[in-house]
ROGUFI-624815 format. One record per atom (N, C-alpha, C): x, y, z. Coordinates in steps of 0.02 Angstrom, whole numbers, plus 50000, padded with zeros to 5 digits. Example, Ala and Ser with C-alpha at 12.3 -4.5 7.8 and 13.67 -1.06 7.14 Angstrom:
2
{xx=50660 | yy=49716 | zz=50390}
{xx=50615 | yy=49775 | zz=50390}
{xx=50660 | yy=49835 | zz=50390}
{xx=50642 | yy=49888 | zz=50354}
{xx=50684 | yy=49947 | zz=50357}
{xx=50645 | yy=50002 | zz=50394}
***
This chain:
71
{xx=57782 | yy=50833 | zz=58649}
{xx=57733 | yy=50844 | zz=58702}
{xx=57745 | yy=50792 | zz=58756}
{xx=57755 | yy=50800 | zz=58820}
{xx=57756 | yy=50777 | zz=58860}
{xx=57706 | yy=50715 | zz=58896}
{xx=57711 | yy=50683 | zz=58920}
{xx=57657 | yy=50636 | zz=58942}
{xx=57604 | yy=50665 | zz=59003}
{xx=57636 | yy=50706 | zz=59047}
{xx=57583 | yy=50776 | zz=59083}
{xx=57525 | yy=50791 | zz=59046}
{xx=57563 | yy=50799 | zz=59009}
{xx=57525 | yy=50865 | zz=58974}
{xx=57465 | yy=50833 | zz=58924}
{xx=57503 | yy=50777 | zz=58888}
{xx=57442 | yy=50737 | zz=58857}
{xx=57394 | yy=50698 | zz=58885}
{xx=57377 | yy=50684 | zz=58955}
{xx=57352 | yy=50648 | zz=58986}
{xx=57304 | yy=50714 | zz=59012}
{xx=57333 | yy=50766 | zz=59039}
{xx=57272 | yy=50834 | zz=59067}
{xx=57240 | yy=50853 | zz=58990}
{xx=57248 | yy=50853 | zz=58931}
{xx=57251 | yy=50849 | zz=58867}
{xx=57154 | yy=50809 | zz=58869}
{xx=57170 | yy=50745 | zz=58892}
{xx=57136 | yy=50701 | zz=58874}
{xx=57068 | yy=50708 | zz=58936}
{xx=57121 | yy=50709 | zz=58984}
{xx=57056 | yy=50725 | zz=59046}
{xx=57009 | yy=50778 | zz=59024}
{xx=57031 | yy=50837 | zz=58997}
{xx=56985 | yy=50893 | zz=58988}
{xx=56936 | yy=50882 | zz=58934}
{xx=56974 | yy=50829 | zz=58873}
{xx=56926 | yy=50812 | zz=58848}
{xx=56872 | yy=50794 | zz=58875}
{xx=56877 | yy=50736 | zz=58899}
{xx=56839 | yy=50681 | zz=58938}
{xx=56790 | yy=50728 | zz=58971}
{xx=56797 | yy=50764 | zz=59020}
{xx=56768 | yy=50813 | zz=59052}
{xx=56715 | yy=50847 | zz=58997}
{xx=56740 | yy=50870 | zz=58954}
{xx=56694 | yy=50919 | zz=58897}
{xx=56650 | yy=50867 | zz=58885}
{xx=56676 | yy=50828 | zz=58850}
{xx=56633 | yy=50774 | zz=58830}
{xx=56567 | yy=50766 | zz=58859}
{xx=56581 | yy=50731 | zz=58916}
{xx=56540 | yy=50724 | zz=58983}
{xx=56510 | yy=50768 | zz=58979}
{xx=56512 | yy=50833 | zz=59007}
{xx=56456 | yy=50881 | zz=59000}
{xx=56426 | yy=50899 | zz=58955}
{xx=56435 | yy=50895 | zz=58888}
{xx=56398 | yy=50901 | zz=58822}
{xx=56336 | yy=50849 | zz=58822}
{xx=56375 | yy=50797 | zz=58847}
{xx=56326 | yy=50740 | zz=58836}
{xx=56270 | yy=50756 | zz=58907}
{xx=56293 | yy=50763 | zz=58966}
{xx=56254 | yy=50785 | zz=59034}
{xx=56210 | yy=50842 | zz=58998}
{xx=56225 | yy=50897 | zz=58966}
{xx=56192 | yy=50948 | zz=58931}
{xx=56121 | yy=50901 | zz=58900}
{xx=56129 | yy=50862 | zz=58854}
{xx=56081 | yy=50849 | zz=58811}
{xx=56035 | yy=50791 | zz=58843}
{xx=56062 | yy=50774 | zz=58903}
{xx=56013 | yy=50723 | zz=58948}
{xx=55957 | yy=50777 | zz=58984}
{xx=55988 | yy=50819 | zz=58991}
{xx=55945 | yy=50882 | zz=59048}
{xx=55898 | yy=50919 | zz=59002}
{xx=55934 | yy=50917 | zz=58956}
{xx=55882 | yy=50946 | zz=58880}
{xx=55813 | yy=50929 | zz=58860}
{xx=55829 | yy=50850 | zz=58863}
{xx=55758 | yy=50786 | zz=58850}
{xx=55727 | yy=50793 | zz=58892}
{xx=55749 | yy=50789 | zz=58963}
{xx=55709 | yy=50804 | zz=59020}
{xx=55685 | yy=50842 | zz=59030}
{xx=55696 | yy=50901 | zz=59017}
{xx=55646 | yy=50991 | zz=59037}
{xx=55625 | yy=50985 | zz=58982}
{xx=55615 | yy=50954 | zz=58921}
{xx=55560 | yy=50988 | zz=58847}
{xx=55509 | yy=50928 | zz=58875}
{xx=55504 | yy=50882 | zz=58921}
{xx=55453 | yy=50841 | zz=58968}
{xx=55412 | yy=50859 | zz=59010}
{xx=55434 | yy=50914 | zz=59042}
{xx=55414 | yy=50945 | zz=59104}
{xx=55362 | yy=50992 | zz=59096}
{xx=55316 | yy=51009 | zz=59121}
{xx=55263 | yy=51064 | zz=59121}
{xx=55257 | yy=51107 | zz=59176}
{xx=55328 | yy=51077 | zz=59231}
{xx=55338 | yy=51136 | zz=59285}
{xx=55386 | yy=51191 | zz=59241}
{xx=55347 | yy=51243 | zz=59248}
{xx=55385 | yy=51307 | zz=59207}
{xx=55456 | yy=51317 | zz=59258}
{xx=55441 | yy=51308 | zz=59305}
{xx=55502 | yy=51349 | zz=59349}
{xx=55553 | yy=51292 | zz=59354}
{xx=55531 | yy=51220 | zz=59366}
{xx=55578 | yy=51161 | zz=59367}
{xx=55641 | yy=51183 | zz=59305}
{xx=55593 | yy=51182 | zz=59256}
{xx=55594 | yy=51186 | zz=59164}
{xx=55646 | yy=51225 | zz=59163}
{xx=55659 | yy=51297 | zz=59188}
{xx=55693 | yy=51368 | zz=59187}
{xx=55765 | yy=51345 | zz=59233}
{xx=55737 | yy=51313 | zz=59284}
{xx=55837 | yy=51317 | zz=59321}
{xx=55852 | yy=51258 | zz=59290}
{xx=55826 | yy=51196 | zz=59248}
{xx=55886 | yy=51138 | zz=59235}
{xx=55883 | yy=51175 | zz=59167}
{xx=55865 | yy=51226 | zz=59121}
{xx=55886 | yy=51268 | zz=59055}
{xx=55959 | yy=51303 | zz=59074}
{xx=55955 | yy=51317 | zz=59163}
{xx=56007 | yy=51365 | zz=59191}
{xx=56066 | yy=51305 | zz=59213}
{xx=56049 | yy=51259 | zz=59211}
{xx=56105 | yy=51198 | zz=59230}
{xx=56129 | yy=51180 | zz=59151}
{xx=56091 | yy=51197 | zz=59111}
{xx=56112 | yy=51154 | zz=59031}
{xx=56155 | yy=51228 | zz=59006}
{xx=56141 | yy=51267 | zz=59039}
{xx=56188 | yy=51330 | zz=58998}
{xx=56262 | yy=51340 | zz=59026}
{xx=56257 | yy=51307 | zz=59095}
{xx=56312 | yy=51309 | zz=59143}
{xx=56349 | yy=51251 | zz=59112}
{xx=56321 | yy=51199 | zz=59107}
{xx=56359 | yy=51155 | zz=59101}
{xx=56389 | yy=51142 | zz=59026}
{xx=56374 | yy=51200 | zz=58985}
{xx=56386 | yy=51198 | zz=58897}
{xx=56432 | yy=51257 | zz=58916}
{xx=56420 | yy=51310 | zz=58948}
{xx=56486 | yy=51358 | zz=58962}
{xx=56550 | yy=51316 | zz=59008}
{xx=56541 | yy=51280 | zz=59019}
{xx=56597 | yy=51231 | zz=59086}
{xx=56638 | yy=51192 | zz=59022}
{xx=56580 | yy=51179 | zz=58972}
{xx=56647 | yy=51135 | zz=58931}
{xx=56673 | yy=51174 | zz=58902}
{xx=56647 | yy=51223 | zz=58860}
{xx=56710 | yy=51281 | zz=58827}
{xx=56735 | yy=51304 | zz=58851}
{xx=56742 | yy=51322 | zz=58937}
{xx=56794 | yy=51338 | zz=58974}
{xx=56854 | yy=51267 | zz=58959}
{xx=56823 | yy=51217 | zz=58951}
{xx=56871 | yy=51147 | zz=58980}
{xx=56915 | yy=51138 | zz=58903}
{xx=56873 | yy=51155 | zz=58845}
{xx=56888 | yy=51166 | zz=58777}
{xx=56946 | yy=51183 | zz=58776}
{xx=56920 | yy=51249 | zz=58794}
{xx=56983 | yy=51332 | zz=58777}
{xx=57063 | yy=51315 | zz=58816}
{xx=57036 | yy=51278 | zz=58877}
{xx=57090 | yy=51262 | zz=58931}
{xx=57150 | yy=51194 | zz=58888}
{xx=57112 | yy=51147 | zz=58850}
{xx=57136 | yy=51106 | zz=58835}
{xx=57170 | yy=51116 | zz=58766}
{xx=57155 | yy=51180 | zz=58728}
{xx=57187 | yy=51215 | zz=58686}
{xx=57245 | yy=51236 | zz=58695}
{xx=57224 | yy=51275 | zz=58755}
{xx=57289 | yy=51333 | zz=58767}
{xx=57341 | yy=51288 | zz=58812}
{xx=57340 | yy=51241 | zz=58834}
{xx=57386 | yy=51178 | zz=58837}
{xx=57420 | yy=51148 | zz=58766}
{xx=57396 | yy=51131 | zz=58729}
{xx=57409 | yy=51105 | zz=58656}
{xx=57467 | yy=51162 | zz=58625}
{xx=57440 | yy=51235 | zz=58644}
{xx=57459 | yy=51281 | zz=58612}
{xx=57530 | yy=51285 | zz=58638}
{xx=57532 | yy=51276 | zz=58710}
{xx=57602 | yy=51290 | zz=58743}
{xx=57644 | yy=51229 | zz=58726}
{xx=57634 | yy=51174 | zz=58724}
{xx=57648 | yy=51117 | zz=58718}
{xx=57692 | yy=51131 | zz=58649}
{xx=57679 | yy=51168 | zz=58593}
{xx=57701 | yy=51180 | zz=58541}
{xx=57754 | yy=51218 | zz=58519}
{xx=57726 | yy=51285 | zz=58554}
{xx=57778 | yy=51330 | zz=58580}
{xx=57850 | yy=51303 | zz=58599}
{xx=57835 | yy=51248 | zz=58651}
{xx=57886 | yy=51249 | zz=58678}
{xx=57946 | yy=51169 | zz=58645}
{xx=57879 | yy=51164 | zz=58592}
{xx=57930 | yy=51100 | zz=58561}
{xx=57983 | yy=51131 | zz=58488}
***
């Protein structure tokens, strides 16, 4: 595996990461809130941002995957 490739490898981690963890900060915060509607779009930011890492997941897979392929 190349050094490219393991370094975008690691970024996407990093990235997932990050938003998993951004996910569960926004989480604590809206089960606080008693604005219903506040409450409803950061539920719509915690779903975005938990679909953004399994996009970043899947991406950092199918890198790994080629990476293999081609060794």
């Amino acid at each position: 595996m190349n050094r490219p490739s393991r370094s975008m490898r690691k970024l996407l981690d990093a990235v997932a990461s990050n938003n998993e963890s951004a996910a569960i900060a926004v989480m604590r915060a809206a089960e606080a809130l008693s604005d219903e509607v506040l409450k409803q779009q950061l539920l719509n930011v915690i779903h975005r941002l938990n679909v953004d890492a399994t996009l970043l997941q899947t991406a950092r897979h199918e890198i790994a995957n080629e990476g293999m392929k081609r060794a």
